[in-house]
C-alpha positions, 0 to 999 in steps of 0.5 A, spaced: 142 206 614 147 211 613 147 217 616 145 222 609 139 217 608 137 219 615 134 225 617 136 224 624 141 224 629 143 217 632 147 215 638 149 207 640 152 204 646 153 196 646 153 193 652 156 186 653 157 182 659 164 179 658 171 183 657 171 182 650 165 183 645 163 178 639 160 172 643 159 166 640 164 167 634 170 169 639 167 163 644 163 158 640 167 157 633 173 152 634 180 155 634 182 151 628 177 155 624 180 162 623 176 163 616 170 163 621 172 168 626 175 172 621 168 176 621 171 179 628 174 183 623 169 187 619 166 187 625 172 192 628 172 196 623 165 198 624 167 200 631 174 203 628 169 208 627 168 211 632 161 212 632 159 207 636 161 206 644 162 199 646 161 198 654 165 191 656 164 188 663 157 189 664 153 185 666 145 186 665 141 184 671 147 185 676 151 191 674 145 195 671 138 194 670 132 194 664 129 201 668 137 205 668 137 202 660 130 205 658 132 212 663 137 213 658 136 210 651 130 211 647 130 203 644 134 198 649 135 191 644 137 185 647 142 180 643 144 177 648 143 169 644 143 162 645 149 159 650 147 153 655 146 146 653 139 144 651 137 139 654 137 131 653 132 128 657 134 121 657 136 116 663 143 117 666 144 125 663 147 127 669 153 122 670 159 123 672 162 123 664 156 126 661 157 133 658 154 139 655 158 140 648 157 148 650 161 147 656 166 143 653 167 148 646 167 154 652 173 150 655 176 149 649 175 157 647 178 160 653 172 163 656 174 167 661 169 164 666 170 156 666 174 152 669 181 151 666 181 144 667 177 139 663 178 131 664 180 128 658 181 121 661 176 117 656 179 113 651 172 111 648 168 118 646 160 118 644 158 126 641 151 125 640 148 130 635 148 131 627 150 138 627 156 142 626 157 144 633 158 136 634 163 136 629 166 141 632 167 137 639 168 130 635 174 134 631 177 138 637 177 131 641 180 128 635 185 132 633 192 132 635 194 138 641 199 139 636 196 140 631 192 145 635 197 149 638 198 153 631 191 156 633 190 162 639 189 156 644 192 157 651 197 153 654 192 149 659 188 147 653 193 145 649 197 141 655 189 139 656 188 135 649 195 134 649 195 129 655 188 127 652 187 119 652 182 118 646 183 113 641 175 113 638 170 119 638 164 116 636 158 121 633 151 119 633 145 121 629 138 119 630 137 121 623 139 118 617 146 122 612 141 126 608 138 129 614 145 131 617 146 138 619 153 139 617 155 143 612 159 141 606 166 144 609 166 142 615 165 135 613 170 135 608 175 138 613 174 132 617 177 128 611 184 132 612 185 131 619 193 130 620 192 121 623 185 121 624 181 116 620 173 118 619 170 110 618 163 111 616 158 105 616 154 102 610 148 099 614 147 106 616 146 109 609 139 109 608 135 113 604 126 114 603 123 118 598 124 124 603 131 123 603 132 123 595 128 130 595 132 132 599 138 130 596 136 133 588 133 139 592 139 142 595 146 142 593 148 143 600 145 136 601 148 133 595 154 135 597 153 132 604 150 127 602 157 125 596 162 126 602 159 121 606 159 116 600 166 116 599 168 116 606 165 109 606 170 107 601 176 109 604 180 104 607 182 105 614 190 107 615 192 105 622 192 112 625 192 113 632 186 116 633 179 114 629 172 118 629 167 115 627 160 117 624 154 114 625 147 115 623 140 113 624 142 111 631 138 115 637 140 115 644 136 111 650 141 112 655 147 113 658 149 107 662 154 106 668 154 105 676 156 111 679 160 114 672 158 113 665 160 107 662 156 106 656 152 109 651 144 106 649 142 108 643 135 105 639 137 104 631 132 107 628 128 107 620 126 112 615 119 113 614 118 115 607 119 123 609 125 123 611 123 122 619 125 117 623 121 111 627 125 107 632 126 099 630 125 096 638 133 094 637 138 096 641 146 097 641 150 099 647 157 102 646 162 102 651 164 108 651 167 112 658 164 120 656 159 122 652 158 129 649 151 132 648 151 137 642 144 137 641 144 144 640 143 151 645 137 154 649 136 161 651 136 163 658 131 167 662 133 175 663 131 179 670 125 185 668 124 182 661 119 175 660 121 170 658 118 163 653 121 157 657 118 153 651 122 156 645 127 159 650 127 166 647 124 173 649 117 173 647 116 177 641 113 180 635 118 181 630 123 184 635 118 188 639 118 185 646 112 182 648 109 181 656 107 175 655 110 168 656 107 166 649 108 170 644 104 167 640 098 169 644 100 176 645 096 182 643 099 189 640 098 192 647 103 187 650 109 190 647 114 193 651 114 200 648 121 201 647 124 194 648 126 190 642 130 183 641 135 180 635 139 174 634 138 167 638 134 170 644 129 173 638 128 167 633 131 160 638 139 157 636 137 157 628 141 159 623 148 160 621 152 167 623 150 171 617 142 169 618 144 174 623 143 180 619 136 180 616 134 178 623 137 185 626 134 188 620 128 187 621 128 189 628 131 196 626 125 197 621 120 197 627 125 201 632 125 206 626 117 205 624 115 206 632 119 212 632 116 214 627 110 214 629 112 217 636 110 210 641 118 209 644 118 211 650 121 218 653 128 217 657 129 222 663 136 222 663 138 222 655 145 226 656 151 222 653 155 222 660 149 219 664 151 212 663 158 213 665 156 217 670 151 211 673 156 206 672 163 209 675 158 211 681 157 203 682 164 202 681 163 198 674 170 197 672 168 197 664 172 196 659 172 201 653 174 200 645 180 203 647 181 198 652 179 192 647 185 194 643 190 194 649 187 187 651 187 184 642 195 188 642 196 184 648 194 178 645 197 178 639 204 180 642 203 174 647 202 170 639 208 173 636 212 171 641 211 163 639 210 165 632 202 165 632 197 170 630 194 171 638 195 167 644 188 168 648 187 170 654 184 166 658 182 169 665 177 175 667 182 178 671 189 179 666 184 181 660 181 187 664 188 188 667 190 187 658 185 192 658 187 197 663 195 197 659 198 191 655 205 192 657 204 190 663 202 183 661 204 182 653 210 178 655 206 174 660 204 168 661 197 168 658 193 161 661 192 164 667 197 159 671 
């Protein structure tokens, strides 16, 4: 809605826990995939308006909370998204080498709040998941650092994957290929890594009555489905590194004494609909690290209820509700005032651009529960007054303009080495980037 569509002023601050803002797109989508992230982009376009103040730095529930937000703001929305692992309730889990894809993408990402260092000495790697996140890991532990440092990669990731020892990434599905969530592109792509075989195996292809609906129904699921038919028949070349795809294999257990050791899967058969059954028959697979990509849960936030079973905030189309399921909420547990969007809305489905007709939604109640006069009165509405609230607690926050000087100093760092950016990869530099960037734009940026 623009503001001649509107017959009312209308003021926005975002919030955002790290020194940068855009989330999942500039900490969750792999560093070799610029095409994604370009939407960072349009979204700086957006704020280059200057209609909208951005508050970085700000950790709700430890720099400010639900009463400070609601005092000052007439609706207070929470996106704050999906960003732990799921778990996997298998035995051997928590193994030394068993890992949660979400920490390993944050490695990889530069997350300012991670370790630097990654243990990368497994030769053999099982990435149990069918989705894109698990092709993201597969492909990251595959490809050659080398072919990775074009990228805004920090130098401790690139010396990280450049001393890695893997010769084998093996990626296991519980179902068969025609279930499989990549998306085309992404499976393609794997076709086209530099000295790196893909092997996919024919006993694994199989496909019922459900799987062929799928496949004549969907052309997202056609082209899957096409792609991993013509890799089975390429043949191997001797590159140094192979990635293997395997489907219709779910994970039993992790094995190893003291650290993992091998992987447990039970072969599994389609039922007819396109689901699985287990077959009774095991396979162990010697490998030495296991990545567990099978997808992200949503984390409990302070003053607000929480659905410990679909890992979001309790809602009714983005109108928060008191309750702990949100299926059995009345009208009168809404939380007048208090909204959701995004992950901790809905749970971590969709792609980036499901995002907008989910936001959309919400807004339509804020404007029709304004409307109807029931979001709540703020006592302290002046625009100075949350600046005011956090200089008084010594919150070092991060404006736009101090987003700006960070990106200048990212860019400059890249220039240096002919590439786009360079990220920073400490909570320290960035907030020191966000203060002056010259300061640290001829640098190093990885934090060593």
């Amino acid at each position: 809605m623009t503001k001649a569509e509107r017959d009312f002023e209308v003021s926005i601050d975002l919030f955002e826990r790290l020194p940068t803002p855009f989330g999942l797109v500039r900490y969750g989508v792999a560093p070799d995939h610029p095409r994604i992230k370009g939407i960072i982009n349009a979204l700086i376009k957006v704020l280059d308006r200057g209609d909208i103040r951005m508050f970085s730095n700000v950790d709700y529930g430890v720099d400010i909370t639900l009463d400070e937000l609601t005092d000052r703001y007439d609706a207070v929305i929470f996106s704050t998204g999906c960003f732990v692992d799921a778990s996997l309730d298998i035995p051997g889990v928590d193994l030394p080498g068993s890992y949660g894809a979400a920490d390993f993408v944050n490695w990889y990402d530069a997350h300012p709040d991670v370790s630097q260092d990654w243990p990368l000495e497994a030769e053999q790697v099982a990435v149990i998941g069918n989705g894109n996140v698990a092709l993201d890991v597969a492909r990251v532990l595959a490809k050659q650092a080398d072919d990775m440092h074009v990228t805004e990669i920090p130098d401790h990731v690139y010396e990280g994957l450049k001393s890695s020892k893997v010769t084998d990434v093996h990626v296991f599905g519980r179902r068969g290929p025609a279930q499989a969530k990549f998306t085309p592109l992404e499976l393609r792509e794997l076709g086209h890594v530099a000295d790196v075989d893909v092997i996919v195996y024919p006993e694994d292809f199989e496909f019922d009555e459900g799987s062929m609906e799928a496949i004549e129904s969907s052309n997202q699921v056609k082209q899957v489905a096409k792609t991993l038919t013509d890799f089975t028949m390429r043949e191997p070349t001797g590159a140094k590194r192979r990635l293997h795809l395997h489907f219709l294999h779910a994970p039993a257990e992790i094995l190893g004494d003291g650290k993992v050791e091998g992987l447990r899967t039970e072969r599994q058969e389609l039922d007819g609909t396109g689901n699985v059954r287990g077959t009774g028959e095991f396979v162990d697979w010697p490998v030495q690290a296991v990545y567990r990509a099978v997808g992200y849960a949503g984390s409990a936030l302070p003053q607000l209820p929480f659905d410990p079973r679909r890992g979001v905030i309790p809602n009714h189309e983005g109108r928060v509700v008191d309750a702990v399921d949100q299926s059995e909420a009345a009208e009168s547990d809404v939380v007048a005032g208090v909204y959701s969007t995004g992950w901790i809305k809905r749970g971590p489905v969709g792609l980036i651009g499901h995002t907008k007709g989910d936001a959309l939604e919400t807004i339509t109640h804020i404007l029709a529960d304004r409307a109807a006069g029931v979001l709540a009165e703020p006592v302290a509405p002046a625009e100075d007054s949350i600046v005011e609230l956090l200089e008084s607690k010594g919150v070092e926050f991060v404006d736009w303009q101090g987003y700006h000087r960070l990106d200048a100093a990212e860019r400059a760092a890249g220039a240096l080495e002919g590439r786009e950016r360079v990220k920073i990869a400490t909570r320290e530099r960035m907030l020191a980037a966000a203060r002056d960037h010259a300061a640290t734009a001829s640098a190093p940026v990885s934090g060593h």
